[in-house]
N, C-alpha and C positions, 0 to 999 in steps of 0.2 A: 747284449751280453757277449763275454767273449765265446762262448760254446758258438753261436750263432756265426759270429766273424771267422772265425774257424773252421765252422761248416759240419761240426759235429752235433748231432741227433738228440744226443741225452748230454747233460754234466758229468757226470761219471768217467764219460769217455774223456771226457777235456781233460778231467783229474788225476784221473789215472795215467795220462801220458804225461803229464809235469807234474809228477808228483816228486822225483828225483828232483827237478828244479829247483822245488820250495824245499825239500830237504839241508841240499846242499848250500842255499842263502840261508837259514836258518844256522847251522851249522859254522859257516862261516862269519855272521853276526857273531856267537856262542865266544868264536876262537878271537875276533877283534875287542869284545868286551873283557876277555879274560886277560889277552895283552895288556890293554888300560888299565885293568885291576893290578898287575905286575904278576899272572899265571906265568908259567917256563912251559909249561904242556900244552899240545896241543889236542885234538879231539882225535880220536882214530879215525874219524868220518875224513874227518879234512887232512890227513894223510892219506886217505884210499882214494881219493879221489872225489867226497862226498855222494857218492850216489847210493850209500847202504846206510843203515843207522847203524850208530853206535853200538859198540858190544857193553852191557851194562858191566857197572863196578860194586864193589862192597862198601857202603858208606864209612865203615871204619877206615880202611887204607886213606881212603879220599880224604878224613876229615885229618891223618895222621901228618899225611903229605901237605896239605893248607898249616898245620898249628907248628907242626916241625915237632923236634924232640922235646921232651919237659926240661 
């Protein structure tokens, strides 16, 4: 296990120190998928540098900016 290779004691520990890791791949997966789809936006995560999550949105804005005007 990687805890072991690592030399830490419990999981937790391993976790909580890459947890920022997995944030910021996830994140940046989010932001190459949205590319592909044809998004212009990027996530605020992967502007800051990804290592904080996202500040959450109001799904209306969101859904207004995807459909465009009527």
């Amino acid at each position: 296990m990687i805890k072991k290779l690592l030399g830490h004691a419990h999981i937790g520990v391993t976790a909580t120190v890459y947890a920022h890791v997995r944030l910021r791949l996830q994140r940046e997966a989010i932001d190459t998928l949205g590319t592909a789809l044809g998004s212009r936006e990027t996530t605020e995560t992967a502007r800051s540098g990804g290592d904080e999550p996202p500040r959450p949105r109001r799904a209306g804005a969101r859904a207004a900016r995807v459909s465009g005007p009527p």
